[in-house]
C-alpha positions, -999 to +999 in steps of 0.1 A: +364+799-074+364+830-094+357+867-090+349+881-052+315+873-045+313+844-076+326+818-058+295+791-063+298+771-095+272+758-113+256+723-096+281+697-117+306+720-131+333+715-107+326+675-113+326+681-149+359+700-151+376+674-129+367+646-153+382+669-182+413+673-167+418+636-161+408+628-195+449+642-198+458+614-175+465+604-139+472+634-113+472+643-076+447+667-066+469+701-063+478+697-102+446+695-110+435+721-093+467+740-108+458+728-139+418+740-138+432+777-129+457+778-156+438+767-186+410+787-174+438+816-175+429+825-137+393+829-138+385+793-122+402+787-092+394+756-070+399+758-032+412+724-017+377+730+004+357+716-027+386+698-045+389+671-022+354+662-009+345+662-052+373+641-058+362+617-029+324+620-043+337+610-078+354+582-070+328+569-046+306+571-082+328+548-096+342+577-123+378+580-106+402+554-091+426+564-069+462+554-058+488+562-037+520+574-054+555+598-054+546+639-065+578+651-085+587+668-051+591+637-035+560+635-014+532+612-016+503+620-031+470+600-043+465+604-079+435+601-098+428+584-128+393+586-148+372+551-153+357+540-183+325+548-159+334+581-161+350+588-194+311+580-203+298+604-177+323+631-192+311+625-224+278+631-213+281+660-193+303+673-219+277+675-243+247+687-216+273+715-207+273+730-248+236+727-245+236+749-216+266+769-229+244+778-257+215+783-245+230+809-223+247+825-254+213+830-273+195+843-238+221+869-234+227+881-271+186+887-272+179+904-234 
């Protein structure tokens, strides 16, 4: 994910941007992974090599529920949908995430 030697993300992050995307609604993993890279304008890009095992973690947490349905190409696909568990879990991470966003902001506008 990211620039050439960038690819580890932040412990949580890739959970955390999973949950935001399917605050949109339901999806099967490769749109969300489309959809990551595109709003981040190509700067976050998620291999299927930490999509799926996240996905599989999340809804093991109880923050996703997953069921098998028909992609728009015709294919199946298991979509994901985010739990009121983990609407709260978004919410909280959300928040932690601006914390550290911040904090970040000040450390590097000082150095």
């Amino acid at each position: 994910m990211g620039e050439p030697g960038k690819n580890a993300l932040l412990q949580g992050t890739l959970d955390m941007l999973i949950l935001k995307t399917l605050s949109r609604g339901s999806m099967h993993g490769y749109a969300i992974a489309q959809f990551i890279q595109q709003s981040s304008r190509d700067v976050l890009r998620v291999e299927e090599g930490a999509l799926y095992p996240a996905l599989h973690r999340l809804e093991l947490r109880g923050w996703l529920r997953a069921e098998w349905g028909t992609s728009d190409n015709n294919r199946r696909a298991k979509y994901y949908k985010l739990t009121a568990l983990g609407r709260r879990e978004l919410e909280s991470e959300a928040a932690y995430w601006g914390r550290v966003a911040s904090a970040v902001t000040r450390v590097m506008q000082t150095a």
